[in-house]
C-alpha positions in Angstrom: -92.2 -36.2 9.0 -92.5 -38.5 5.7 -90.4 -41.7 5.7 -89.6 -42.6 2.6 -88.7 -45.9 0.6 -85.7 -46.3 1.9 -86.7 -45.8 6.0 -85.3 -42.0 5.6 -87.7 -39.4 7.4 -87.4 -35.4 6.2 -89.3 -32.2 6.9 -90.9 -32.2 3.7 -90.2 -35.6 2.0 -87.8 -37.5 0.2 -86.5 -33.8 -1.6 -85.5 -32.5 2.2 -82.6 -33.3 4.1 -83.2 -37.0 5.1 -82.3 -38.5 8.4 -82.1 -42.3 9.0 -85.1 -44.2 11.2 -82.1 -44.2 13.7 -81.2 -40.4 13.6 -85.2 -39.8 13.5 -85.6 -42.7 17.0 -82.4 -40.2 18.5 -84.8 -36.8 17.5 -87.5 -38.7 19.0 -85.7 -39.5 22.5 -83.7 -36.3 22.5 -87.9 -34.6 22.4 -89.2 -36.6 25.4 -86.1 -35.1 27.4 -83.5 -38.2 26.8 -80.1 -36.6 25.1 -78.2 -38.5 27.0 -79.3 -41.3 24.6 -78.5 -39.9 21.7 -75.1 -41.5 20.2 -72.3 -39.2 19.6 -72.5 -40.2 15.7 -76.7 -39.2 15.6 -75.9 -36.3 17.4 -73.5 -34.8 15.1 -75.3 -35.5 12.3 -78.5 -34.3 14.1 -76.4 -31.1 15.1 -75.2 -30.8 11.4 -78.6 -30.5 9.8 -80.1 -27.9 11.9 -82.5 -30.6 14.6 -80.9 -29.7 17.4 -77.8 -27.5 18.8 -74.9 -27.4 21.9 -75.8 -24.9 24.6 -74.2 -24.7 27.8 -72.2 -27.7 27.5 -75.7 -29.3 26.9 -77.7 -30.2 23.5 -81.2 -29.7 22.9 -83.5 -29.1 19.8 -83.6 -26.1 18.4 -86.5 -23.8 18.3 -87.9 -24.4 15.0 -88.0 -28.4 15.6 -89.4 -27.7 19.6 -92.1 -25.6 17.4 -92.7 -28.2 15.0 -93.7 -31.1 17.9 -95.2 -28.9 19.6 -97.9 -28.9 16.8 -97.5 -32.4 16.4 
């Protein structure tokens, strides 16, 4: 991820969809196994834009994004 001036992180820079230091510290916690950090507002926002997604009454990241740490 590329922050950029403004603090915003994205998949491929300041063009993608940007996410706020915040949202990207929620993405961050929700990786290491800590969703039950993330606030409601991150998470909907987080939800909305494809980082993670609702299963079984639960949230986690989706496959792309576990992909995507997983190659660091």
């Amino acid at each position: 991820m590329i922050p950029d001036a403004l603090g915003a992180y994205s998949e491929n820079g300041p063009s993608g969809a940007a996410i706020t230091r915040e949202e990207f510290v929620s993405l961050r916690d929700g990786a290491k196994g800590l969703m039950h950090r993330i606030p409601s507002e991150h998470k909907a926002r987080l939800i909305e834009l494809g980082y993670i997604e609702e299963v079984f009454g639960g949230i986690r990241l989706t496959k792309r994004w576990q992909m995507r740490i997983a190659e660091g």
